[in-house]
C-alpha angles and dihedrals in degrees: 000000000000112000137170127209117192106207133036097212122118093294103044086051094042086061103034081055093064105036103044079063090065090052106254125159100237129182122183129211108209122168088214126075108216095038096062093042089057091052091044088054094048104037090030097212122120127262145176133238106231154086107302085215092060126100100208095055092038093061092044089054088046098239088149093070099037121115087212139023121178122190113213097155105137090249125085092201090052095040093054088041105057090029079060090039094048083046104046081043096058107275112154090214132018123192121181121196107216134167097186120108098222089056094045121142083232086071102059091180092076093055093049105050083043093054091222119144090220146019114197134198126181096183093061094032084061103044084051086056088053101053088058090055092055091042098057100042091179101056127087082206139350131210117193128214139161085048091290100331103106135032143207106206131179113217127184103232104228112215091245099053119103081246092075108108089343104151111240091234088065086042093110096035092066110023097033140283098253089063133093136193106212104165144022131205115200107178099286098358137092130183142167099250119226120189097274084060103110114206111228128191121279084030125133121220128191113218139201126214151097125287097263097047102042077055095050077044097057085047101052091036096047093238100115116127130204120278115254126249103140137058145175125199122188110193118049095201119131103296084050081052101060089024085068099051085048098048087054096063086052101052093244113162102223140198128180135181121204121165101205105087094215084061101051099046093045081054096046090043094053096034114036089168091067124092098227124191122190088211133121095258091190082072116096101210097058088043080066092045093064094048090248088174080067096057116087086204139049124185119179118188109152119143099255116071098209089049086052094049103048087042086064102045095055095056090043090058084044089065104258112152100220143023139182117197121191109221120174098179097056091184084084090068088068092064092034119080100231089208084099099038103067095167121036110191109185116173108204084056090054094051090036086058099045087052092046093058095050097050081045088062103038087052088055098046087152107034131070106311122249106235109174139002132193131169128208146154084067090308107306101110127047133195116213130182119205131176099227107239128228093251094046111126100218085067118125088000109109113232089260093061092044112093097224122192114252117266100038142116132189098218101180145347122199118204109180109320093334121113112205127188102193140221134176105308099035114104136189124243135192121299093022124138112225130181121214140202125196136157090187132071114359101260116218089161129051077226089060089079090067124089100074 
C-alpha cells in the first residue's frame, strides 16, 4: 500500500518501523533536514523537506494517490490541516494525531465536519490504558477483546503458586477449562506453549479468559493482588490530565506530586479532589515524605525515562503492589531488570499499533477483518482478533484437520454470545470472531494461520 506519514518524530518512526516490515511503500513529509535524512538511512524509504500543510509539498510526496496519510508532526493545527488538505486531494484514509481538547476523538463533531477518517490522541489512549492497569491489579499487562468480554493477562508466576512446573496439558484440568495459556516468557525467551510446555516459577505467562474466571484464576493460582484504592502519580503532564478525569468516574484517592508551580495549580484548580504536592516526586526523600509504602498504586510519567524508572523502582522496593512507568525510548528495558517495572506504558506503541490494525484491514478489504491488534512481550507477539469471512478457508474443518503455522495459537473464538475455548474438534464458522497469537509471520487475514 502506498502510505504517507507527515512527521518523523517518535511517532512517525514508531509507526514507519512497523510498517516498512510488512512490506508497505512509505514516504514521510518532515519540516527538518537531518531528521528526515536519519529516518530515510535507517528505514531506507524516500521523503520530502517541507510543511506537511502545504499543497505544493503534499503532491510532491503523492499523497493524492496514497491509500493512507498519518500526521504525527508535533503540532494539532498542522496535523487537521494537512489530514483536510490529503482528503480533499484524493487520499483513501486520513488519521491526525491531536492532544488538544478541543480537538479531542471524545468530541466526533470535530472529525465530521473535518472529513478525517481518524483523530488520535495518545494522551488520552494512554490514560485509558492505564485505567485498565489499575483496574486489573494482578496482571503485568492486560489486552482487551470482545468489547471488554475476554481478556489476555500476563501474569508473573511466584515459586509457591500451583503453576509452578504444572505441565500445560494439565493446564485446564487445574486452573479451569475456560482458560487458556497462550504465551510464555523465560528471561530472554518467548515461545508459543503445546501441551508438552511445563510452567516454572518467575515465568510469565500470558492467559486467556473472561473477567470472572481470570479472577477465580488469580485466587486458585496465588497470584491475586491487592484491589486498588490509592494511588500516587508523580508527573502532572497531559495523560495525568485525562487520567485524572478517568480516575474520578472510578473512586480512586488520589495523590500527585508535580514540581513546576503553573502545572499543580492548573491540576488543583481542576481537580479539587486531588491531593496535589508541588514537590520533585523522582526524589526519594520526598517519596518518604508522602508515605509512598501506603499507596497500593504508583504511576510515574514524567517526561524523562530514567527519571520514570528509577521512580518506579523505588515504590516497588517500598512495598507498593503495583506500578506503571511510562518509557518512550523502550532500548533502555534491555539494561533495566524488569523485576521492578511491572506496567510499561509507552505512547507511540499505543497509537503504532492502533495504525497497524487499521492498514491491516484496508489491505484486506475482502478477507476476515482485522478487529483488534495488540503487541506484547516487547513486540514479538501479537494478538490479533478477526471475524472469520464467508469466503475464509479454515471454515466447517475442526482445529485437528487445519494445517496451522508454527508458533500460533488460536486463544478464543466468540459466536453469538458463546465463548469457546477451543480444543481439537471445535471449528470456526462464518461470522465468528477469533482471536489469534503468534509469534510467527505477521497474520492480515484469518487464512493467513494455515500452511503448517
Amino acid at each position: 500500500m502506498q502510505i504517507v506519514i507527515a512527521g518523523a518524530g517518535k511517532y512517525g518512526r514508531s509507526i514507519a518501523g512497523e510498517l516498512v516490515v510488512e512490506g508497505h511503500d512509505l514516504t514521510f513529509i518532515e519540516k527538518k533536514e537531518e531528521i528526515l535524512e536519519s529516518v530515510i538511512e535507517d528505514y531506507d524509504l524516500s521523503g520530502i523537506v517541507g510543511n506537511a500543510a502545504n499543497y505544493v509539498t503534499q503532491v510532491e510526496a503523492g499523497v493524492d494517490k496514497c491509500d493512507a496519510f498519518f500526521s504525527m508532526t508535533g503540532s494539532d493545527e498542522v496535523n487537521l490541516i494537512s489530514a483536510i488538505l490529503a482528503q480533499s486531494l484524493g487520499a483513501k484514509k486520513t488519521y491526525a494525531r491531536v492532544v488538544n481538547h478541543d480537538y479531542s476523538p471524545v468530541v466526533p463533531f470535530v472529525r465530521k465536519s473535518l472529513g478525517i477518517t481518524a483523530l488520535i490522541n495518545p494522551n488520552l489512549e494512554s490514560a485509558q490504558e492505564i485505567i485498565r492497569m489499575l483496574r486489573y491489579p494482578s496482571a503485568i499487562s492486560v489486552e482487551t477483546f470482545y468489547n471488554g468480554k475476554v481478556h489476555i493477562v500476563a501474569v508473573r508466576v511466584p515459586k509457591d503458586s500451583l503453576l509452578k512446573d504444572l505441565k500445560l496439558i494439565d493446564f485446564k484440568q487445574v486452573c479451569g477449562v475456560d482458560l487458556m495459556v497462550c504465551v510464555i516468557q523465560r528471561g530472554e525467551e518467548v515461545f508459543i506453549p503445546d501441551g508438552s510446555s511445563v510452567i516454572r516459577a518467575g515465568d510469565t505467562i500470558h492467559v486467556t479468559g473472561e473477567v470472572e474466571t481470570l479472577l477465580d484464576f488469580y485466587r486458585r493460582t496465588n497470584t491475586k493482588a491487592p484491589t486498588i484504592k490509592n494511588v500516587m502519580i508523580v508527573g502532572g503532564g497531559a495523560i495525568s490530565y485525562w487520567l485524572l478525569g478517568l480516575m474520578h468516574k472510578q473512586k480512586f484517592k488520589v495523590k500527585i506530586i508535580e514540581r513546576d508551580k503553573e502545572i499543580a495549580e492548573l491540576l488543583y484548580k481542576n481537580y479539587p479532589w486531588v491531593d496535589v504536592i508541588r514537590a520533585d516526586g523522582t526524589d526519594h526523600q520526598i517519596l518518604e515524605e508522602s508515605s509512598i509504602e501506603q499507596f497500593d498504586a504508583f504511576i510515574s510519567l514524567t517526561g524523562i525515562d530514567e527519571e520514570n524508572v528509577l521512580a518506579s523502582i523505588f515504590a516497588s522496593k517500598s512495598g507498593v503492589s503495583k506500578t506503571i512507568t511510562k518509557i518512550n525510548r523502550t532500548r533502555l528495558l534491555e539494561i533495566v531488570d524488569d523485576q521492578d517495572l511491572q506496567n510499561i506504558l509507552t505512547p507511540h506503541r499505543i497509537v503504532s499499533d492502533q495504525l497497524v490494525r487499521e492498514i491491516r484491514s484496508l489491505a484486506n478489504t475482502e478477507g476476515s477483518a482485522v478487529e483488534a491488534l495488540y503487541r506484547f512481550a516487547e513486540g514479538r507477539v501479537e494478538a490479533l482478533e478477526f471475524i472469520a469471512s464467508p469466503q475464509s478457508q479454515v471454515l466447517g474443518k475442526t482445529l485437528n484437520d487445519l494445517h496451522l503455522r508454527p508458533s500460533l495459537r488460536l486463544a478464543c473464538i466468540l459466536r453469538g454470545q458463546e465463548i469457546i475455548f477451543p480444543a481439537g474438534q471445535d471449528m470456526i464458522l462464518a461470522g465468528d470472531r477469533v482471536i489469534v497469537v503468534t509469534s510467527g509471520k505477521r497474520l492480515s487475514d484469518l487464512d493467513d494461520i494455515l500452511g503448517g
